[in-house]
C-alpha positions in Angstrom: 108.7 38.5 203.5 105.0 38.1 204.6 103.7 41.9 204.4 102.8 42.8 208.0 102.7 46.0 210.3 102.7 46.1 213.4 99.6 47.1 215.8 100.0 45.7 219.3 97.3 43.3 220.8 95.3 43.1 223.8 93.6 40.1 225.5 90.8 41.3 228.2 89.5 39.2 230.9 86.5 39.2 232.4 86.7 36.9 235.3 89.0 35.9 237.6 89.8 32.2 235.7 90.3 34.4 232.4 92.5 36.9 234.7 94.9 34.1 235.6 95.0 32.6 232.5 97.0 36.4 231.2 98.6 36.4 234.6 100.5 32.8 233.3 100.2 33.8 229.8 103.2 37.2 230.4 105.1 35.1 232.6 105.2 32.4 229.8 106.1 35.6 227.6 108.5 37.3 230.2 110.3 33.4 230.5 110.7 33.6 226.4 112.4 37.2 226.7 109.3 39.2 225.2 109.9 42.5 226.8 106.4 44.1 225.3 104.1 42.3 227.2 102.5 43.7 230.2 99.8 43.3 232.5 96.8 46.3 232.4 94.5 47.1 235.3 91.0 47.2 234.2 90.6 51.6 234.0 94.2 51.0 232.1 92.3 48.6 229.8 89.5 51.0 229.1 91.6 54.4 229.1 93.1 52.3 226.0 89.8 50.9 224.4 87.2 52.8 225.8 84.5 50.1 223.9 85.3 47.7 226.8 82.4 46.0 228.9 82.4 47.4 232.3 83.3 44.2 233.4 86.5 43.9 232.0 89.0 43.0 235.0 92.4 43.9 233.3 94.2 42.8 230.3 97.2 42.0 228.8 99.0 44.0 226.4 101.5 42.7 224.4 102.7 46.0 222.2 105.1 43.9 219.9 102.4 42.0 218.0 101.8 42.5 214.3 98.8 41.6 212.2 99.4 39.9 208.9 97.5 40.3 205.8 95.9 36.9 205.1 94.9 38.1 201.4 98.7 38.9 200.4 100.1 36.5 202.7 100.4 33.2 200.0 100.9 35.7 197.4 104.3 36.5 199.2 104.9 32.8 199.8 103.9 31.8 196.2 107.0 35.0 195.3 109.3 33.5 198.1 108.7 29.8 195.9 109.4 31.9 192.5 112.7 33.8 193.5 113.4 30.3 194.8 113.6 28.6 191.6 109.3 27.3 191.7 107.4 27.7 188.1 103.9 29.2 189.1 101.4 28.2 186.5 98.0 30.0 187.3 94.5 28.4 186.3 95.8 25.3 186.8 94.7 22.3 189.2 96.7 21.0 191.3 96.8 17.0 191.6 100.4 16.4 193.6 103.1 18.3 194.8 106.9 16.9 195.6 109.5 18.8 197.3 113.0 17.9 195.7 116.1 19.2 197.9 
């Protein structure tokens, strides 16, 4: 397992191309069954990240999204490889790999 948590994400626009672009970006999302995503107005935007440029138009929030560590992310692959029957041998470079199986 790749150590995550989860934080949510949100994608602001700030014109009415960038709008659109989230507008087909949740119905992609809704057409895939992902239930978190939704569609902000621009003061629902800023009442969640008051930072925002005043131009912000709206944004899309998509609640379900988790951020990954990308320090302890190859460590948990390089784990996943050694519980899987891999020899780790540290200090060493690597010339060629071969998967068998």
């Amino acid at each position: 397992n790749v150590p995550h948590r989860p934080t949510g994400s949100m994608y602001a626009a700030f014109d009415a191309d960038g709008l659109s672009r989230l507008e087909a970006e949740l119905e992609m999302r809704r057409a895939r069954g992902d239930p978190d995503a939704a569609l902000l107005t621009a003061a629902e935007a800023r009442a969640r990240e008051p930072a925002l440029a005043p131009s912000v138009l709206g944004a899309l929030l998509v609640a379900g999204e988790v951020t990954v560590d990308p320090w302890l992310a190859p460590i948990a692959y390089a784990r996943h490889a050694h519980e899987n029957g891999a020899t780790i041998q540290r200090g060493r470079e690597v010339a060629a790999a071969a998967w068998e199986g």
